[in-house]
C-alpha positions as CSV (number, residue, x, y, z in Angstrom):
1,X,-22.6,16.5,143.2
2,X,-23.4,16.4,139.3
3,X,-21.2,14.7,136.7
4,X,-20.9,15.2,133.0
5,X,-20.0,12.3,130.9
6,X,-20.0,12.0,127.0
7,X,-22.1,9.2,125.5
8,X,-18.9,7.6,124.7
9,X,-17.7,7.5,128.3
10,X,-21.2,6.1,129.4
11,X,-20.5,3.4,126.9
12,X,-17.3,2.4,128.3
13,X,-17.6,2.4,131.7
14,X,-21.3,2.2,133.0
15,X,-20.7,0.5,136.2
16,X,-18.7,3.5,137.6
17,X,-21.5,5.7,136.0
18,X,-24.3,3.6,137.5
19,X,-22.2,4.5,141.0
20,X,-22.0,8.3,140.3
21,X,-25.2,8.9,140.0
22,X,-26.1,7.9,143.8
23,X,-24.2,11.1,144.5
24,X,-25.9,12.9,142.1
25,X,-27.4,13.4,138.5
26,X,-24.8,12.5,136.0
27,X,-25.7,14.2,132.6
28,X,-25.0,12.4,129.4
29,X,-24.0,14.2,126.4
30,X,-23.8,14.0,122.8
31,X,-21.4,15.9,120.8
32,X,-21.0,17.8,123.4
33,X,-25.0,18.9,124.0
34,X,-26.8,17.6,127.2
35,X,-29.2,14.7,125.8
36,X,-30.0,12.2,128.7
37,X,-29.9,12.5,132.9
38,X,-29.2,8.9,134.8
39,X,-30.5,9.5,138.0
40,X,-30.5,7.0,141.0
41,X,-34.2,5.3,141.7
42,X,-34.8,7.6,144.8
43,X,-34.2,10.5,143.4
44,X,-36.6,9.9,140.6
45,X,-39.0,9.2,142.9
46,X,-38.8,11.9,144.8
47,X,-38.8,13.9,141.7
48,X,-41.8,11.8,140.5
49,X,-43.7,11.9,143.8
50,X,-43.9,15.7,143.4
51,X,-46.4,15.5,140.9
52,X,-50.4,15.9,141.6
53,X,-53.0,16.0,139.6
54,X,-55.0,19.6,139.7
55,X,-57.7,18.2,140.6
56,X,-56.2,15.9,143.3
57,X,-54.8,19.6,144.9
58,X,-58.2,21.3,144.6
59,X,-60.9,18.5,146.0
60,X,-61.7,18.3,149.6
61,X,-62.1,14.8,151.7
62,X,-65.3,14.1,152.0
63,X,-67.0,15.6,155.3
64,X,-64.7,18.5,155.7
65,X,-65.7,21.8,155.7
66,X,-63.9,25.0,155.9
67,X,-65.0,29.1,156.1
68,X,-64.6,30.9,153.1
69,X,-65.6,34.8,152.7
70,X,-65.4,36.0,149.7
71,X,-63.8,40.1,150.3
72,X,-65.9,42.6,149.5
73,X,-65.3,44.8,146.3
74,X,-63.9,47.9,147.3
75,X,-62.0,49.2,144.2
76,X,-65.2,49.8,141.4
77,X,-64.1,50.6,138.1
78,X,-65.4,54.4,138.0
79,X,-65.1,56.2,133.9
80,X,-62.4,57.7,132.5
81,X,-61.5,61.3,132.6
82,X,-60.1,63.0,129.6
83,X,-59.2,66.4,131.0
């Protein structure tokens, strides 16, 4: 469940803000426009955890090896007619 709470509210009572956000991200606002998320620790890291590097995706362990074939091309490019 998500909360909204002006930057005023936050202000005034950020113990019971602090508690809403374990349910759920509560978006603070000022005048009126969405400028800050409080989010509880685990769900920024699970957010944060998300996050690879490229080139941590694309290496391979060292000592594995896998088949590749690369597909033949079927579909040339052939000229243009102009009937």
């Amino acid at each position: 469940m998500q909360m909204t709470v002006s930057s005023r509210e936050f202000n005034h009572d950020v113990g019971r803000i602090k508690k809403a956000s374990n349910e759920g991200p509560v978006f603070i606002t000022d005048r009126g426009k969405p400028s800050h998320v409080l989010l509880s620790i685990d769900e920024y890291r699970k957010l944060t955890a998300l996050n690879h590097k490229i080139s941590e995706l694309l290496s391979i362990p060292a000592g594995e090896y896998f088949d590749f074939e690369i597909p033949s091309l079927t579909d040339l490019a052939r000229a243009a007619v102009f009937d």
